[in-house]
DSSP file (Angstrom, degrees, kcal/mol; ACC not computed):
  #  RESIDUE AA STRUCTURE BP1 BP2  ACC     N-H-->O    O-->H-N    N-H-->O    O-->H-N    TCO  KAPPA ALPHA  PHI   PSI    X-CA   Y-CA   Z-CA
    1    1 A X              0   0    0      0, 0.0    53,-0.1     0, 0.0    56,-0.0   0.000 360.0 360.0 360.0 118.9    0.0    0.0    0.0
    2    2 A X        -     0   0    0     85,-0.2    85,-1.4    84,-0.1     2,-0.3  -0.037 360.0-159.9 -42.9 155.6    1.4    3.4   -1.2
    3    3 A X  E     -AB  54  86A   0     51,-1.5    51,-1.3    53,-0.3    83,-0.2  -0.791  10.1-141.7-146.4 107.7    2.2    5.7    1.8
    4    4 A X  E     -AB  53  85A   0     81,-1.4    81,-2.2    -2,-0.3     2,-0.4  -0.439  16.5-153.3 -79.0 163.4    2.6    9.4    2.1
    5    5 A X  E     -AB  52  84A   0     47,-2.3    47,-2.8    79,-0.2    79,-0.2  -0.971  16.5-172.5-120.6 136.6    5.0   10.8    4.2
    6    6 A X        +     0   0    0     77,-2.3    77,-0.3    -2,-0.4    45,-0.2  -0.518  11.9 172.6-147.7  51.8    5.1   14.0    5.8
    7    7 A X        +     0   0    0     -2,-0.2    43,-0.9    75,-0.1     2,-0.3  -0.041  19.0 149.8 -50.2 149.9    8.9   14.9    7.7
    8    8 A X        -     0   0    0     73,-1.4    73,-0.3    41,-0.3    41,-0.2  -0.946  18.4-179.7-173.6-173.9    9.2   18.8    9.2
    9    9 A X        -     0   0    0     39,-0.4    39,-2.4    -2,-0.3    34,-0.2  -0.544  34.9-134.9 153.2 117.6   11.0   20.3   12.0
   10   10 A X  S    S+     0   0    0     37,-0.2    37,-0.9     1,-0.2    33,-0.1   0.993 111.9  60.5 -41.5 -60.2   11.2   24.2   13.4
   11   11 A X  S    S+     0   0    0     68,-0.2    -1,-0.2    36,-0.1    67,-0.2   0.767  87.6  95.9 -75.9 -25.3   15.1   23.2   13.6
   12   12 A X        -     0   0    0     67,-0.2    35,-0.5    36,-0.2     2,-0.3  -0.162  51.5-170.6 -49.8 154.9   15.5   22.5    9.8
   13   13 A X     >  -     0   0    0      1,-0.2     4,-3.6    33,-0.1     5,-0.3  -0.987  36.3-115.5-148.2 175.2   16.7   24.8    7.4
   14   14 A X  H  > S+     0   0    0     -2,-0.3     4,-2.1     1,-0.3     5,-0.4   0.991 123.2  55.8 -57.5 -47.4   16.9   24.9    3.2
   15   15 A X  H  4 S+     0   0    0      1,-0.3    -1,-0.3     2,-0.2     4,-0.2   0.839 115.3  35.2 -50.0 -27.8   20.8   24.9    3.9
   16   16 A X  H  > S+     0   0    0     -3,-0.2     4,-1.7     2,-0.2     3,-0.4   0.854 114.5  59.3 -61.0 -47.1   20.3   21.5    6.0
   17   17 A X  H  < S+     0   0    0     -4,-3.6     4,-0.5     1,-0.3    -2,-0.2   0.924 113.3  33.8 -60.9 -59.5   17.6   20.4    3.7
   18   18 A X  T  < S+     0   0    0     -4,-2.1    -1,-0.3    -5,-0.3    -2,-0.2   0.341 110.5  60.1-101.0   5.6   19.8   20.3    0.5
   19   19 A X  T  4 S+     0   0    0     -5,-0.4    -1,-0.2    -3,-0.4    -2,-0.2   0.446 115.1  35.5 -95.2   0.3   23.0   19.3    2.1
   20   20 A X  S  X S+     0   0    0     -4,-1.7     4,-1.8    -3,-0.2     5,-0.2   0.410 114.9  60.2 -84.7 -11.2   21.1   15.6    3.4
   21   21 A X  H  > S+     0   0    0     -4,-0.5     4,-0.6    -5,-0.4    -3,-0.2   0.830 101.7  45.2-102.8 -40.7   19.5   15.8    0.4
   22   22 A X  H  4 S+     0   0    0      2,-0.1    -2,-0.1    -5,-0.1    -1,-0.1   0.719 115.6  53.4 -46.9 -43.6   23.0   15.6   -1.7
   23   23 A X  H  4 S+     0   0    0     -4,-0.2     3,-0.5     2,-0.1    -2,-0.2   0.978 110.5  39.2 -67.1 -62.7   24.1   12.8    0.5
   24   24 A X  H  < S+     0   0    0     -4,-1.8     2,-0.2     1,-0.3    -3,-0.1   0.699 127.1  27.2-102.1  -3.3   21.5   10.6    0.3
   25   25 A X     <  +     0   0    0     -4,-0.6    -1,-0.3    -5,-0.2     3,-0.2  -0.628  68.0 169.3-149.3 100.4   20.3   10.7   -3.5
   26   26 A X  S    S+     0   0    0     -3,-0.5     2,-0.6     1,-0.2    -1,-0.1   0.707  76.9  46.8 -48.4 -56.0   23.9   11.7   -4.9
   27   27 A X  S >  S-     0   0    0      3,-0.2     3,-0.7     1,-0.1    -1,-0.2  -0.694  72.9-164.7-111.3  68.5   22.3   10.9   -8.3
   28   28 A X  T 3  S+     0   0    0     -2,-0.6     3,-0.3     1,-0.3    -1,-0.1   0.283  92.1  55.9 -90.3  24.8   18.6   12.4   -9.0
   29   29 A X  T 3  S+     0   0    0      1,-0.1    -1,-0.3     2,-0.0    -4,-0.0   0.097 103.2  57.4-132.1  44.9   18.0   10.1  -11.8
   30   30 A X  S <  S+     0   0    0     -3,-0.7    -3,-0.2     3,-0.0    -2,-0.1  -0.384  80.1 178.0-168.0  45.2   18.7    7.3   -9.6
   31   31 A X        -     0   0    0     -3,-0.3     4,-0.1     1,-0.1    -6,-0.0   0.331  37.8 -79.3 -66.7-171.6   16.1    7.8   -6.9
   32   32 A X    >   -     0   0    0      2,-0.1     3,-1.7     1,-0.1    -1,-0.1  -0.230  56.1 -86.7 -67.0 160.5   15.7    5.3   -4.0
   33   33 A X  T 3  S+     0   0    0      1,-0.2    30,-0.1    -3,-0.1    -1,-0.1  -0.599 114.3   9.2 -73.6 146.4   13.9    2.1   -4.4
   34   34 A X  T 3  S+     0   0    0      1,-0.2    21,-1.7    20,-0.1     2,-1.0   0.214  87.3 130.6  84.5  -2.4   10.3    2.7   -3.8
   35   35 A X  E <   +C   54   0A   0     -3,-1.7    19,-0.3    19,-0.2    -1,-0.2  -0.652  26.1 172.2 -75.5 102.3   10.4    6.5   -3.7
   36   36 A X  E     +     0   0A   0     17,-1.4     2,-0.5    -2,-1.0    18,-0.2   0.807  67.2   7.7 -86.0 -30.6    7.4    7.7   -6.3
   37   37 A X  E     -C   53   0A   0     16,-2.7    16,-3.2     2,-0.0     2,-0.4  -0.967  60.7-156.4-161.0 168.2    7.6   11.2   -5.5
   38   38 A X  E     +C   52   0A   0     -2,-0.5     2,-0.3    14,-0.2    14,-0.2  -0.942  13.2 178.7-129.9 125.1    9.8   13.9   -3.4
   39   39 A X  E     +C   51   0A   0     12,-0.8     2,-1.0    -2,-0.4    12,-0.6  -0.802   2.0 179.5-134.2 107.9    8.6   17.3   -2.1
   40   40 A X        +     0   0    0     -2,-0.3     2,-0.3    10,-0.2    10,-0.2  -0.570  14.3 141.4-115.4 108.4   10.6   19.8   -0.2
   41   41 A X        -     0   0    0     -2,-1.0     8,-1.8     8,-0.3    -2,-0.0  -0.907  48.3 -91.9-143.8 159.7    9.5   23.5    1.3
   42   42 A X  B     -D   48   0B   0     -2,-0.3     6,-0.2     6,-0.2     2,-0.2  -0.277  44.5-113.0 -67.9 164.4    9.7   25.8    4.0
   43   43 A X    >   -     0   0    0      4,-0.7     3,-0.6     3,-0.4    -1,-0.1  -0.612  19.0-125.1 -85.7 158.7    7.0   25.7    6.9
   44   44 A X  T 3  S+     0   0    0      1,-0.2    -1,-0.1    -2,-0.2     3,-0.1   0.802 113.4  48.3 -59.8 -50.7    4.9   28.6    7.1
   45   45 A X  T 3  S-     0   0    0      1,-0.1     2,-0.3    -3,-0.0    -1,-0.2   0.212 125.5 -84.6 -84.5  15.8    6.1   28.7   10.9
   46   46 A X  S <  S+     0   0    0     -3,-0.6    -3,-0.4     1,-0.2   -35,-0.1  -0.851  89.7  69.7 119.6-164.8    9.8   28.4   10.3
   47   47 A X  S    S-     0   0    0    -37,-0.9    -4,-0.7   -35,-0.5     2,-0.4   0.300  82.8 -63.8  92.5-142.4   11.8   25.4    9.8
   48   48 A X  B     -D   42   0B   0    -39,-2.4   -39,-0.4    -6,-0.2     2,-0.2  -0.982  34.3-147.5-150.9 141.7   11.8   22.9    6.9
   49   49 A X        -     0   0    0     -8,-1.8     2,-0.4    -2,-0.4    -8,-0.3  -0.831   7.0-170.8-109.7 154.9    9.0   20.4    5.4
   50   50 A X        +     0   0    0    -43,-0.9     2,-0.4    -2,-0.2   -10,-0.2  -0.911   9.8 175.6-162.8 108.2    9.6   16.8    3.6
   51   51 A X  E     + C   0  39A   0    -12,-0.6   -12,-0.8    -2,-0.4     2,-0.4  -0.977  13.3 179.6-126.1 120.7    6.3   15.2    1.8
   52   52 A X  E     -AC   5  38A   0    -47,-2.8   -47,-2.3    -2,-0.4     2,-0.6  -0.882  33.7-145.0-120.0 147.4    6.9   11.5   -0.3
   53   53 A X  E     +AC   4  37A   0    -16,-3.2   -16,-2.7    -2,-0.4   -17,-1.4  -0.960  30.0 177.1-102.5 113.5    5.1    9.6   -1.9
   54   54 A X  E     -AC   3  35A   0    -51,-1.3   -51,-1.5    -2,-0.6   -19,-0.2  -0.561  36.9-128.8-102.9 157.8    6.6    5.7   -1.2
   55   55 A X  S    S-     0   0    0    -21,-1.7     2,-0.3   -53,-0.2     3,-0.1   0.575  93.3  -2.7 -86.7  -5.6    5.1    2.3   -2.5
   56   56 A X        -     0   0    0    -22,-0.3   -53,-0.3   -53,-0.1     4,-0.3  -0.969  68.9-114.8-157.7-179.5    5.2    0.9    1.2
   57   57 A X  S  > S+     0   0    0     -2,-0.3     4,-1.5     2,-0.2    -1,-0.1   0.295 111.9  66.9 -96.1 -24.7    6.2    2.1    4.5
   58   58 A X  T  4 S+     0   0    0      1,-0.2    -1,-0.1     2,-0.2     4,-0.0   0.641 103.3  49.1 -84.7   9.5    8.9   -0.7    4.8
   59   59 A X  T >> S+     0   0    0     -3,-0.1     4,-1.4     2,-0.1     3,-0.6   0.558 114.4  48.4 -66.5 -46.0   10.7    1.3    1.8
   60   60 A X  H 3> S+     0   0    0     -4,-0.3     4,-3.5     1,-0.3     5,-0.3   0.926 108.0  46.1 -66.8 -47.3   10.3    4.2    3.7
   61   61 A X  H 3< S+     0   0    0     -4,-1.5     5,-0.3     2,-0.2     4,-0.3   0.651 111.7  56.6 -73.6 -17.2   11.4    3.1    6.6
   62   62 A X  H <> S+     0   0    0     -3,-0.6     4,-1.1     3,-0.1    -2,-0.2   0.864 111.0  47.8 -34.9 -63.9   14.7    1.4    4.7
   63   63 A X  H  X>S+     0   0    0     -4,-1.4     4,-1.3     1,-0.2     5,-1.0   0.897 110.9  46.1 -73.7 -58.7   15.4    4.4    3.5
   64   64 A X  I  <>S+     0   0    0     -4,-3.5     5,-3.3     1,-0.2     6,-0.3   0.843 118.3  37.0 -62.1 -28.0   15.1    6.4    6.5
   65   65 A X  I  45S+     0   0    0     -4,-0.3    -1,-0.2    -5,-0.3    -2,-0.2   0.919 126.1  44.6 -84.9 -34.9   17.1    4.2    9.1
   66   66 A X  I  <5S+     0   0    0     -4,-1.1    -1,-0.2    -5,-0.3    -2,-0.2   0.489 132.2   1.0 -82.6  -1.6   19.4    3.4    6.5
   67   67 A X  I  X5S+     0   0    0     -4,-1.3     4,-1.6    -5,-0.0    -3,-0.2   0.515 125.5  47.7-136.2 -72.4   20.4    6.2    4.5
   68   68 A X  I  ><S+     0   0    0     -5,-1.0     4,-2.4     1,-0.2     5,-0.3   0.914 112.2  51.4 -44.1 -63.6   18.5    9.8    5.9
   69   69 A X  H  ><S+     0   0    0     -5,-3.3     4,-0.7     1,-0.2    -1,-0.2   0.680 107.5  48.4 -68.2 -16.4   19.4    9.2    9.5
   70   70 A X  H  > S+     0   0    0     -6,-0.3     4,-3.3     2,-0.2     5,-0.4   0.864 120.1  37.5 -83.5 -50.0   23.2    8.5    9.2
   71   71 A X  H  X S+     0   0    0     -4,-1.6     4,-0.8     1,-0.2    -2,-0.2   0.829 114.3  52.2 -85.5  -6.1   23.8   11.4    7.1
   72   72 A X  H  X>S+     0   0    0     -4,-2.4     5,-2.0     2,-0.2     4,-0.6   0.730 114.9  51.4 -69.0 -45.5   21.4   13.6    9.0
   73   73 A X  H ><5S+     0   0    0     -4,-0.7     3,-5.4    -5,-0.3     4,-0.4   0.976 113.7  36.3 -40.0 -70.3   23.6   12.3   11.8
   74   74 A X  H 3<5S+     0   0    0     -4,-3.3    -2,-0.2     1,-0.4    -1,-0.2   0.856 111.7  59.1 -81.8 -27.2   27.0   13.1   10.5
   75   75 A X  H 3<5S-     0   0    0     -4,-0.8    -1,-0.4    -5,-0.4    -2,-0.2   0.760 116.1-120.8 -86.3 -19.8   25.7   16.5    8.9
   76   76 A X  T <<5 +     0   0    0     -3,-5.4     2,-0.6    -4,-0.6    -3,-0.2   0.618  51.8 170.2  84.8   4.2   24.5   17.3   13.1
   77   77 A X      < -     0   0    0     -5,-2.0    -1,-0.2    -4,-0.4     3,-0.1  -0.292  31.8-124.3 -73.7 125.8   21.2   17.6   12.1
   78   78 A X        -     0   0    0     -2,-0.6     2,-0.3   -67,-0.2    -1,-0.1   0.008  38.4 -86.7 -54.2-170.7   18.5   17.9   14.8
   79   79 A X        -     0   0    0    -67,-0.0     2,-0.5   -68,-0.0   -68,-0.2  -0.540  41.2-158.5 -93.6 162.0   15.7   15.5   14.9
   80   80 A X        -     0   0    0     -2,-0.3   -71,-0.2    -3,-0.1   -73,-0.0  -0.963  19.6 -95.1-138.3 159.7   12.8   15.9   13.3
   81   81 A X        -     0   0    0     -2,-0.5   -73,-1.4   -73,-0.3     2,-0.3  -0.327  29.7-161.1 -52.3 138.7    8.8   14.7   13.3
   82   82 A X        +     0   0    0    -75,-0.2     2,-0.4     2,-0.0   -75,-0.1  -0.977  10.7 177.5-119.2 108.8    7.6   11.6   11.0
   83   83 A X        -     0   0    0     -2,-0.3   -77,-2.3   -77,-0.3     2,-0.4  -0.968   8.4-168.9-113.8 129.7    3.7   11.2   10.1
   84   84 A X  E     +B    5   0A   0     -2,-0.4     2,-0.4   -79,-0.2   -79,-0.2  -0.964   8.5 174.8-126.7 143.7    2.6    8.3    7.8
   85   85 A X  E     -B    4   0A   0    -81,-2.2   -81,-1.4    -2,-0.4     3,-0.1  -0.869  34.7-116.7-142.3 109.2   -0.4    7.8    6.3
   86   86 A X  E     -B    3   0A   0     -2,-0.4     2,-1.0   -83,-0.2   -83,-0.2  -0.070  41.2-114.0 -53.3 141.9   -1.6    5.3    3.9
   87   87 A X        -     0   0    0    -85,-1.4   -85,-0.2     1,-0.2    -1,-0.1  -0.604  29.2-177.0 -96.9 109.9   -2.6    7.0    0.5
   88   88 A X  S    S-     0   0    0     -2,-1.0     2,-0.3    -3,-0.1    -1,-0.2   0.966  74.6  -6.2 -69.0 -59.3   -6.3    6.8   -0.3
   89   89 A X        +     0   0    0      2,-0.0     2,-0.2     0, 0.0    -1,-0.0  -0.699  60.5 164.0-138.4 175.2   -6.0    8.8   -4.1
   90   90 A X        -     0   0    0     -2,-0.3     2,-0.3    -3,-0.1    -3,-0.0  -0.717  17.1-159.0-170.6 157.3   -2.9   10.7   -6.0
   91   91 A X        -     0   0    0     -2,-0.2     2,-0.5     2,-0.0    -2,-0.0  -0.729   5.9-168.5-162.6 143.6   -2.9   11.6   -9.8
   92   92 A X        -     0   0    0     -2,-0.3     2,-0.4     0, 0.0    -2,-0.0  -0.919  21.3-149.5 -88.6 111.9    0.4   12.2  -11.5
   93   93 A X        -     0   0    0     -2,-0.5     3,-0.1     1,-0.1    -2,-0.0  -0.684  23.9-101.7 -80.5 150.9   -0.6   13.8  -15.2
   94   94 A X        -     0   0    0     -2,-0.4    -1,-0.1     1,-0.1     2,-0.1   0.012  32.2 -98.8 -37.6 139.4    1.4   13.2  -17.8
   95   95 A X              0   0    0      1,-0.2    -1,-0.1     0, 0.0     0, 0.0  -0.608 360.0 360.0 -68.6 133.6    3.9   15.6  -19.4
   96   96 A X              0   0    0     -2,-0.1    -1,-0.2    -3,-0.1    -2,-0.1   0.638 360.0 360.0 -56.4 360.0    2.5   17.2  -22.3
């Protein structure tokens, strides 16, 4: 079951955001297994927002323990909140 994902945190910032974000996909046409889509913006109240779309929550959760949280680690990055929520609808359109 697809799952969206919703990461934030006051203590993020873009500069945080797009140096973890370098680390752990190096290669953006070689995204992570299971990842369908990637969204990243400031909060309204400060800080920094993360919304995905995954094909499960055990890819997500791969990803995160295995990849996000080590380089979020070494980068010194505080922690931040994780809400998942199984995805009831999406549409992608096509590229013209």
């Amino acid at each position: 079951m697809a799952v969206l994902v919703h990461n934030q945190s006051a203590d993020w910032t873009r500069e945080l955001y797009e140096a973890t974000f370098d680390r752990v996909i190096p290669d953006r046409t070689n995204p992570p297994a299971g990842l369908i889509a990637h969204f990243g913006a400031p909060r309204d109240a400060g800080g920094w927002q993360v919304i995905d779309v995954w094909e499960s929550e055990d890819a997500f959760r791969r990803f995160l323990d295995g990849t996000v949280v080590p380089a979020a680690t070494e980068l010194g990055a505080p922690p931040f909140d994780t809400v998942v929520v199984e995805l009831h609808n999406s549409l992608i359109p096509a590229a013209p």
